[in-house]
DRENDREN-54518 format. One record per residue (C-alpha): z, x, y. Coordinates in steps of 0.2 Angstrom, whole numbers, plus 5000, padded with zeros to 4 digits. Last residue first. Layout:
BEGIN
ZXY
...
//
This chain:
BEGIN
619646517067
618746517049
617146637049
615646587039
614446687035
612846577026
611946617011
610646507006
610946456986
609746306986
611246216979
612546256992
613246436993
614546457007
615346637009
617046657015
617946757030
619846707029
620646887023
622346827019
622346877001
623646796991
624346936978
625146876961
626446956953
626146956934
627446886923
627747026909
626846966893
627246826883
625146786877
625546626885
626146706900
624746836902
623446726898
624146616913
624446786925
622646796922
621746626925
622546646943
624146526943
623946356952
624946316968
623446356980
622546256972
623446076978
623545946964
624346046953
623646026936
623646216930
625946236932
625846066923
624846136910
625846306910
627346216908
626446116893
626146296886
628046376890
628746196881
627546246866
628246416864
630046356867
630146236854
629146326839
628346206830
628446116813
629345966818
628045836814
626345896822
625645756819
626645676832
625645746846
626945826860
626945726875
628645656872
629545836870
629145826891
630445686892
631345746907
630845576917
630045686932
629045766917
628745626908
627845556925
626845746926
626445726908
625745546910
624645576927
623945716918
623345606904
622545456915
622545276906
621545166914
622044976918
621044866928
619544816915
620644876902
621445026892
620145126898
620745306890
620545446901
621145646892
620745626876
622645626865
623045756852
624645806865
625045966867
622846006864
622345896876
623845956889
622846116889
621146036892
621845946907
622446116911
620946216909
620046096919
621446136932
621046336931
619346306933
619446236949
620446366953
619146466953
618546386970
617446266971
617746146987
616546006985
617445886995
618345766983
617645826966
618145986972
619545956980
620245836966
620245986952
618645916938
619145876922
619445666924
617645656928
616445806921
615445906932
614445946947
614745916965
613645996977
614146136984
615246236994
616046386988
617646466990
618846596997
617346706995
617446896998
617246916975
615846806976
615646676962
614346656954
614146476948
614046366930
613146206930
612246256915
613546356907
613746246892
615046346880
616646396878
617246476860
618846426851
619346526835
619446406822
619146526808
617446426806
617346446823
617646316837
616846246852
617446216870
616346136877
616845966870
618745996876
618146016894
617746186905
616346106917
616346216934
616146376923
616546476941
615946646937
616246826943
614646946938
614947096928
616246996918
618147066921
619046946932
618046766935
617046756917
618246876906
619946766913
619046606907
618546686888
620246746889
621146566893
620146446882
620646596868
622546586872
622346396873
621346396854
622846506848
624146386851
623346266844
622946346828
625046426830
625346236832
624446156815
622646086817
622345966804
620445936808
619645766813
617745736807
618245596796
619345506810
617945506821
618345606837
620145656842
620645836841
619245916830
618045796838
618545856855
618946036851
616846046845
616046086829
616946166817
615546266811
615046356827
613346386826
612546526835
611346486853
609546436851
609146356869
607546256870
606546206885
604946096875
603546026889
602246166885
603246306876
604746396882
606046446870
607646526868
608846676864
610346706852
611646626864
613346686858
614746556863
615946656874
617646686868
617146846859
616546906876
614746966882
613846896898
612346936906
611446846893
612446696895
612146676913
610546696913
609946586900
611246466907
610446446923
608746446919
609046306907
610246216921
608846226933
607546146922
608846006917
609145956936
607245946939
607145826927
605645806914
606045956904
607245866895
608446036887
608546036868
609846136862
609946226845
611246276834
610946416823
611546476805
610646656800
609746666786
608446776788
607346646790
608246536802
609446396798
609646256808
610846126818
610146026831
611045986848
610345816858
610045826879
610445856895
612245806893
612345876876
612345756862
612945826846
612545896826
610745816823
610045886807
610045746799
608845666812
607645796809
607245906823
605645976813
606546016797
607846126810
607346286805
605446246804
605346176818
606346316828
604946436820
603346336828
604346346844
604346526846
605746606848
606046756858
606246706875
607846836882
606546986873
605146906884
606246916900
606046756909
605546726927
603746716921
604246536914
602746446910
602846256914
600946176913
601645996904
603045996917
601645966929
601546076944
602446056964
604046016961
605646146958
605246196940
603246186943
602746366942
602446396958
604146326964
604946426951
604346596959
604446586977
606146516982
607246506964
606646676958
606346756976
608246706977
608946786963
607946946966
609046946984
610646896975
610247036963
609847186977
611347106988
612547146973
611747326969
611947376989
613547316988
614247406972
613347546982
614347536996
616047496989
615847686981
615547766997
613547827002
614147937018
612948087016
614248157005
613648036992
611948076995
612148256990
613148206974
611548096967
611447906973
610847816954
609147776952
608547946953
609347986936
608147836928
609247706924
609847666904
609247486903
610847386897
611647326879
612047526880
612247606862
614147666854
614247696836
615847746828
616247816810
617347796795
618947716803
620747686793
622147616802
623647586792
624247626773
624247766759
625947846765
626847816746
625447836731
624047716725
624947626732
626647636740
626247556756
625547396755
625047286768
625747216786
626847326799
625747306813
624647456811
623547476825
621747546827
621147516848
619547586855
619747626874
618047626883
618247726902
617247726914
618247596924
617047436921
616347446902
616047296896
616047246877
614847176863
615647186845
614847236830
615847276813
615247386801
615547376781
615347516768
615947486752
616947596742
618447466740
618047296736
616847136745
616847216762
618047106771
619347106755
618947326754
619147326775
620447206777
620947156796
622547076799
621947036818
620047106823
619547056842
621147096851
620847136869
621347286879
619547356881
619447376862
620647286850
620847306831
622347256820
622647336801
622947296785
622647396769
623047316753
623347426739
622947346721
621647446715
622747606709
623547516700
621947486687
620647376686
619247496695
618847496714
620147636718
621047646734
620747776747
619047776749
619047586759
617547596769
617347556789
616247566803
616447516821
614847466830
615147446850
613647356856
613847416876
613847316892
613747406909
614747546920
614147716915
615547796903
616747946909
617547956892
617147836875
618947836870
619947816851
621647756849
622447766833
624147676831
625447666816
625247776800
623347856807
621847906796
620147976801
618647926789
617348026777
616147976762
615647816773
615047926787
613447956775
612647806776
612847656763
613847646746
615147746741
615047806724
617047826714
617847956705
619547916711
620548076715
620048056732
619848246740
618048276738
618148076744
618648126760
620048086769
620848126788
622748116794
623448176778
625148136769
626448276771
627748156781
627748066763
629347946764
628447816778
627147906785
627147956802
626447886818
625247916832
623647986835
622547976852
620648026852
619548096863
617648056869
616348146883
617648256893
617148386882
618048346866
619748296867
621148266853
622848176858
624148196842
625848176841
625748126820
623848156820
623248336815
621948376803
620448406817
618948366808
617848226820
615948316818
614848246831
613548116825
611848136830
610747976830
608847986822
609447836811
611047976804
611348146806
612648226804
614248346812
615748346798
616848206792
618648146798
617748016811
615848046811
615647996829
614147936839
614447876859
613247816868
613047786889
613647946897
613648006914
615147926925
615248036941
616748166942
618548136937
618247996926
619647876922
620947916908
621847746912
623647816918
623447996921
623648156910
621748136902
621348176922
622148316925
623448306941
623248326958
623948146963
624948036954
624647866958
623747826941
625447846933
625847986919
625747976900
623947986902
624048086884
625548176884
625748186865
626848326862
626748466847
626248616857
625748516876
624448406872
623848336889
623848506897
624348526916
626248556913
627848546918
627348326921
628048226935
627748046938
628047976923
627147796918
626847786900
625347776888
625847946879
627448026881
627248066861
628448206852
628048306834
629348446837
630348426854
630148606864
628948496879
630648396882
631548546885
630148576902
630648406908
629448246909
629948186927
630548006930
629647866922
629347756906
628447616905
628247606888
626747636878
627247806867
629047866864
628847926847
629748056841
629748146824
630548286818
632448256826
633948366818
634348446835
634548296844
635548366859
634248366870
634048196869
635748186880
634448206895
633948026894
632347996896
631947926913
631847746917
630747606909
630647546892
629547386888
629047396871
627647496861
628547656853
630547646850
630047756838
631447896832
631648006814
632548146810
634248066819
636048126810
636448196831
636448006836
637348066852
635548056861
635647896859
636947866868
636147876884
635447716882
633547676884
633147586901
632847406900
631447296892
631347276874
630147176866
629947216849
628347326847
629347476838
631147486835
631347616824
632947716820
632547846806
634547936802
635647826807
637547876802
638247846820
637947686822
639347636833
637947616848
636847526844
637047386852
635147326854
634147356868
633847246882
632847076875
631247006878
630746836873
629046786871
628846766853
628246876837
629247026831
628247196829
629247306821
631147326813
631747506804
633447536804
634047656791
635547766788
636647616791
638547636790
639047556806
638247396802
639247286814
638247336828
636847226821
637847086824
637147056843
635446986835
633947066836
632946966848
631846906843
630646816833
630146856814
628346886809
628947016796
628147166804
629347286798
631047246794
631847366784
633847386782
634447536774
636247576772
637047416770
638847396768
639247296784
638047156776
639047026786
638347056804
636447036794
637146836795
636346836814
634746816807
633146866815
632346736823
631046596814
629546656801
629146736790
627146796785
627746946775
627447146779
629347206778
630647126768
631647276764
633747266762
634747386755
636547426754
636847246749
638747216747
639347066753
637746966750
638646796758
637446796773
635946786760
636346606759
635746576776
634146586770
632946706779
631646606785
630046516780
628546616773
628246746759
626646856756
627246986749
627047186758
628947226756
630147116742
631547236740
633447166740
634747296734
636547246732
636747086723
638447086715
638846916722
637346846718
637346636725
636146716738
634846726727
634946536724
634146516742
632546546734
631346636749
630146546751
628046526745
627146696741
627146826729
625646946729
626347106723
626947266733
628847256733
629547166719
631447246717
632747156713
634447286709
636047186708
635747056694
637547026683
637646856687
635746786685
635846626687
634946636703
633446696694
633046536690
632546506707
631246576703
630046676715
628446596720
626946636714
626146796712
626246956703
624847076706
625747206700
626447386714
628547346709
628947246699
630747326697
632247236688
634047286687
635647216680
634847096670
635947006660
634246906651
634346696652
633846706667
632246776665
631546636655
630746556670
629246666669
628746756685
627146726689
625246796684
624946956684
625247136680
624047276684
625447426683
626547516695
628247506691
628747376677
630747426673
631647316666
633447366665
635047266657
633947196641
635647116630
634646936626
633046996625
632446836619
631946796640
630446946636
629846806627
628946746643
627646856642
627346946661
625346886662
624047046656
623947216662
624947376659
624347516670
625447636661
626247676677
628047636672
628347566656
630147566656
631047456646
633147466645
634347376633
633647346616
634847286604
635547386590
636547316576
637647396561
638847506574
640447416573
639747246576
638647316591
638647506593
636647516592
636447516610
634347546613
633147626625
631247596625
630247706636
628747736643
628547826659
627447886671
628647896686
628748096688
627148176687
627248246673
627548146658
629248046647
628247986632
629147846619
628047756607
628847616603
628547626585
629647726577
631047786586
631947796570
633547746576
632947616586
631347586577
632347526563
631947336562
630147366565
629247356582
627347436580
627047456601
625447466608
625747446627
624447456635
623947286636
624847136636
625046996624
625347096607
626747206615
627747056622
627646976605
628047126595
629647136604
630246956604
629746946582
630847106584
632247026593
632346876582
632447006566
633847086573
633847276578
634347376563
635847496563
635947526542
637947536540
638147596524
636947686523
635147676514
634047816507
635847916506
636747756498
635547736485
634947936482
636747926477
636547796466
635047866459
635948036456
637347976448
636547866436
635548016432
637148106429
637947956418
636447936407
636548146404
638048166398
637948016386
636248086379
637248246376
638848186367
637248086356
636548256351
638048336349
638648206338
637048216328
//
């Protein structure tokens, strides 16, 4: 019994032992569990975003349980929780770090994310975020936090500010917007600032000047605004400093050469007029990639330079260089990439500087080359020298113009893809990999010019397929979709030894570089400018926005003039859109194909002089004057046998008009089809009052806006403005030029259908009916007197046929829906003959627009134009029409006003109040100098429409040249010809 009972006791008190070791072992002493406020936090985020999956207990710190950590290849996919479970002596963990780093995360950034009160790193790379920022951030000690590659938007908080402990803020690559906060620069510890390709505006605050130590600075790719601050003295830590395409305005301030310890200086494409001579650069030994690309600098480049022996990288690339190339550039051994390209650079291009790896000359002025080939190893020399040099090949030489006789007149490439076929067209294959140096020619027909490298990924490719797109992903449209050539910076592509004429240029595009799901890899924004023949026609352009998502085709038609036998089509990066996605280098030009037809009847061969007759004595100035005497010659038996016959200068009933002088194609509306787009002329339809008759708005069957102009066929005057403007239109092509569709001749009806412009005209924009008034800001402005100025430099300098418009006034002018400005009503416009000091003839036009020696004596000379496009110029300054009748004695005069406020020195005063303060000073005092410079009472004193375009657009003056030939050509009304010689 005793034993019995000894043993029961024994064994009580060993499994009381066991549990209660089993106790302490299942739970210690000191259990390291994350706070049950945290948890509810963790859970929270987790539940409202996707991806992310997490099960949060209070041990999944030392468990790891439920976060789901995965470290993959390639590096940057990351998720990871990290915790600090040392708080109150090692019984609390708090979550300090979370990355989820291409996890393609989507959802709004949950706000409870502000309950992780010890979280020092978040980490958010590359995911489909969106939404703002919330406000609760600043109650986190964030040391670091990356947004990088979200769709983020809003503006950032000012919040953040409170933020103490914050020195890494990186948010490059969303779609933030708004200003900068000031707050930020309250950050002492701040040190890296990166918030490339947003969409900010305003300035720099000056706040940022007390960011002591920042060693990084990125703000390229937003919509800023002002100068460069002089503050960036005060960052004499930094060691990258990026500033590419921000909007900014030079010139880099002197301070710069405070930053001795910079590795990294890039700054593009600043805004303005002012020039500057290159930086002080001079104590920045450290640099590694210097680029100063498009901002302004005239001068010579220093020689010290070349003592920059850290360089891989150089682009002072678009500016205004001249001089030689410093020989000290032999000494940059380390260099890889140089780009020198579209300066006026001269001198001899040496024998060492053909050894440089990866160098462009191109688009410069040298006058020397060692070599006859225009891509020289891994140098760009592309017509790198001046015109002027003689016995040189012909891609060497300023222009690329034909060395033989022009012969071709279409052009069908298949850029970065293989020979196809496409609409009975043959396009040549385009599949040369190279681009960062690059000039490409293919029997003298076409060429292409590269330039640039990719920032951080020098291996990125110059050409893409989808084969090699790593998105699966159907193209849709043509065959030249699946391909496309590639460029970092600038792409140039030329139509060679081309038949003088007008061309439809088709440029066609597909985004097949970012995906078209809802992932990351959809949130890369490609922009890019295009010009062809010098002038900009696509600014900030988007394929995938433009085309509706990536993977769509999209072809963009422009009509151009060919003059010199060459056609130069323009790709440039300017600095705007993302860069890192789907991957770092995935940004700038991107072309699928190029489709190049005549506008004009390809000749015959016999039509043109052949070789043999041009050694016979047939001179190039002689067959330009044999084709201009052959057209004024047809012109006159138009207007002297033909239109008498047929009633339009008397002699048959207006009811009987047939106009045989009209090309059936020009004519191709009927009149059944304009009453049925404009409801019959309804009244409702009504858009304006033209001064030979009422404009109607309507829509054509294949939904195409027009505006049509109905011409009184009952005056002779109306008869011989509808022949002149059918014809002057249609030989004319410019973006700035309002588009005339075609017309119609029935019975009594003369009808011009020309496209709609849906912002009517600058005169009701600017000061008609209140209700019909538009809020145009002074860049709007601005641009509309730039456009007014090329669409005039087009009709007396680069059109086929030199015009006088003789009426340019603020209601023809009319404006887009982008409110790009477009002149219109040529009726009473004239050719003008490039030997004529002026013409004679009877006076037409507007009161108040017209110069005083034509409306005084009939003297037409271009300069008439000029002074119209004054008074319109001071229009636009001032919001104000140009007469007013105050009263029966009184008028106000507009011209008269600016030139009193200038005597006075009160120009500021003609400014339009609406305006506010919200311009730029010196650009609007350069624009109202140019309407003062326009007005002049004697011509002679007024600029050529060309060195005007050129001043407002803040390029170099142009030196003009006064002919003193004094033999002119009279044309009155009836368009006789008479040779005058002045004694």
């Amino acid at each position: 019994m005793e034993f019995a009972i000894s043993s029961s006791i024994s064994f009580s008190v060993f499994l009381f032992g066991f549990l209660l070791l089993s106790f302490f072992t299942a739970f210690p002493s000191k259990a390291q569990l994350i706070p049950r406020e945290e948890v509810e936090a963790l859970q929270a985020i987790s539940d409202k975003i996707t991806n992310v999956n997490w099960k949060v207990t209070p041990t999944s710190c030392i468990k790891g349980d439920g976060f789901n950590n995965i470290f993959t290849s390639p590096p940057g996919v990351t998720r990871n929780v990290t915790c600090n479970c040392t708080f109150q002596n090692g019984t609390v963990c708090h979550v300090t770090n979370i990355l989820l780093k291409s996890q393609n995360v989507a959802g709004e950034i949950p706000s409870e994310f502000g309950n992780l009160t010890h979280l020092t790193e978040l980490d958010l790379y590359l995911n489909y975020l969106n939404g703002t920022i919330p406000t609760s951030f600043r109650h986190i000690p964030l040391v670091t936090v990356s947004l990088v590659g979200n769709r983020i938007s809003g503006s950032i908080p000012t919040e953040l500010g409170e933020i103490a402990t914050l020195r890494d803020l990186v948010f490059e690559d969303n779609q933030f917007g708004g200003p900068l906060p000031h707050s930020l620069g309250n950050l002492s510890n701040l040190r890296r600032i990166r918030l490339s390709a947003n969409n900010f505006t305003g300035t720099i605050p000056e706040t940022y000047g007390n960011l002591k130590n920042m060693i990084d600075f990125s703000i390229d790719g937003s919509t800023l605004s002002g100068k460069i601050p002089s503050f960036i003295g005060n960052w004499t830590t930094i060691l990258y400093m990026d500033m590419e395409g921000t909007g900014m305005e030079g010139p880099i301030p002197s301070t710069i050469s405070l930053l001795t310890n910079l590795k990294e200086l890039r700054i593009s494409d600043l805004k303005g007029t002012t020039t500057m001579v290159f930086p002080n650069l001079k104590n920045l030994k450290s640099l590694e990639r210097l680029i100063l690309r498009n901002c302004l600098i005239t001068g010579p480049i220093p020689m010290y330079i070349g003592e920059m022996t850290n360089l891989r990288t150089l682009d002072l690339s678009f500016n205004m260089l001249s001089g030689s190339i410093p020989d000290s550039f032999q000494n940059l051994n380390l260099i890889n990439h140089m780009f020198l390209t579209n300066n006026s650079l001269s001198g001899a291009i040496s024998e060492w500087m053909l050894q440089k790896y990866n160098t462009d000359l191109s688009y410069n002025n040298f006058t020397v080359a060692s070599t006859s080939n225009c891509q020289s190893l891994q140098v760009n020399l592309a017509s790198s020298l001046s015109s002027s040099v003689r016995n040189a090949t012909f891609c060497l030489k300023k222009g690329l113009t034909c060395p033989g006789k022009p012969q071709y007149y279409s052009l069908f490439i298949n850029s970065g893809g293989p020979k196809m076929e496409f609409e009975g067209n043959e396009y040549e294959e385009d599949l040369n990999q190279n681009g960062i140096a690059y000039f490409y020619i293919k029997d003298d027909k076409w060429a292409y010019s590269s330039t640039g490298t990719y920032i951080y990924n020098d291996k990125a490719n110059y050409v893409a397929s989808l084969q090699t797109n790593k998105f699966s992903m159907n193209v849709n449209g043509s065959e030249y979709y699946q391909t496309a050539r590639l460029s970092p910076q600038s792409l140039k592509y030329y139509g060679l030894c081309m038949m003088k004429g007008g061309y439809k240029v088709k440029l066609h595009f597909a985004e097949i570089m970012f995906s078209d799901d809802q992932t990351f890899n959809s949130l890369g924004t490609r922009i890019f400018d295009v010009s062809i023949q010098g002038f900009k026609y696509l600014r900030d352009f988007n394929i995938a926005k433009e085309a509706g998502g990536a993977g769509k085709g999209i072809t963009k038609v422009f009509d151009v003039d060919v003059n010199d036998t060459t056609l130069e089509i323009h790709l440039y990066w300017a600095g705007k859109g993302t860069t890192a996605i789907p991957t770092r280098g995935v940004y700038g030009p991107l072309i699928s194909a190029i489709t190049v037809t005549p506008n004009f009847k390809v000749p015959s061969q016999g039509f043109f002089v052949n070789d043999q007759r041009k050694e016979k004595g047939f001179s190039a100035a002689a067959i330009v004057g044999i084709v201009v005497g052959l057209c004024v010659f047809l012109i006159l038996v138009l207007l002297i046998i033909i239109l008498p016959k047929n009633g339009f200068l008397g002699g048959k009933d207006p009811q009987d008009i047939d106009l045989k002088g009209l090309d059936r194609k020009t004519c191709m509306f009927t009149l059944k089809e304009i009453k049925a787009a404009t409801n019959n002329f309804n009244a409702d339809n009504k858009i304006g009052e033209g001064g030979f008759g009422p404009v109607f708005k309507g829509i054509l069957p294949d939904g195409r806006i027009i505006a049509v102009k109905k011409l009184s066929a009952k005056s002779r005057q109306g008869n011989r403005e509808f022949l002149n403007e059918v014809g002057m239109i249609f030989a004319l092509h410019h973006p700035c030029l309002v588009k005339l569709y075609g017309c119609c001749v029935e019975g009594d009806q003369l009808l011009l259908v020309y496209e709609f412009m849906d912002n009517n005209s600058l005169a009701r924009a600017l000061f008609g009916p209140e209700e019909f008034q538009l809020k145009l800001e002074w860049p709007t402005r601005h641009k509309i007197c730039v456009g007014i100025a090329r669409g005039l430099v087009y009709l007396h300098e680069e059109s086929i046929f030199k015009i006088v418009h003789r009426d340019i006034k603020s209601t023809n002018v009319l404006l887009d829906k982008d409110l790009n400005p477009k002149i219109s009503d040529f009726g009473l416009a004239k050719l003008y003959e490039e030997e004529s000091t002026h013409i004679s003839t009877r006076i037409s036009g507007t009161r108040g627009y017209m110069a005083p020696e034509y409306a005084m004596h009939g003297y037409l000379t271009k300069k008439a134009d000029v002074y119209s496009f004054g008074i319109v110029t001071l229009e636009i300054l001032s919001g104000k029409t140009n007469t007013t009748q105050k009263s029966e004695e009184e008028c106000f005069y507009l011209r008269d006003w600016a030139h009193q406020l200038k005597d006075g020195n009160h120009l500021m005063d003609l400014v339009d109040p609406k305006l506010g303060e919200d311009f730029n000073r010196e650009e609007i005092m350069t624009v109202i100098d140019v309407a003062l410079q326009c007005t002049e009472n004697s011509p002679a004193l007024r600029p050529t429409m060309t060195k005007v375009l050129s001043i407002l657009e803040g390029k170099p003056a142009i030196q003009e040249v006064v002919s003193d030939d004094e033999s002119e050509i009279i044309l009155d009304d009836d368009l006789k010809l008479t040779k005058k010689q002045e004694s």
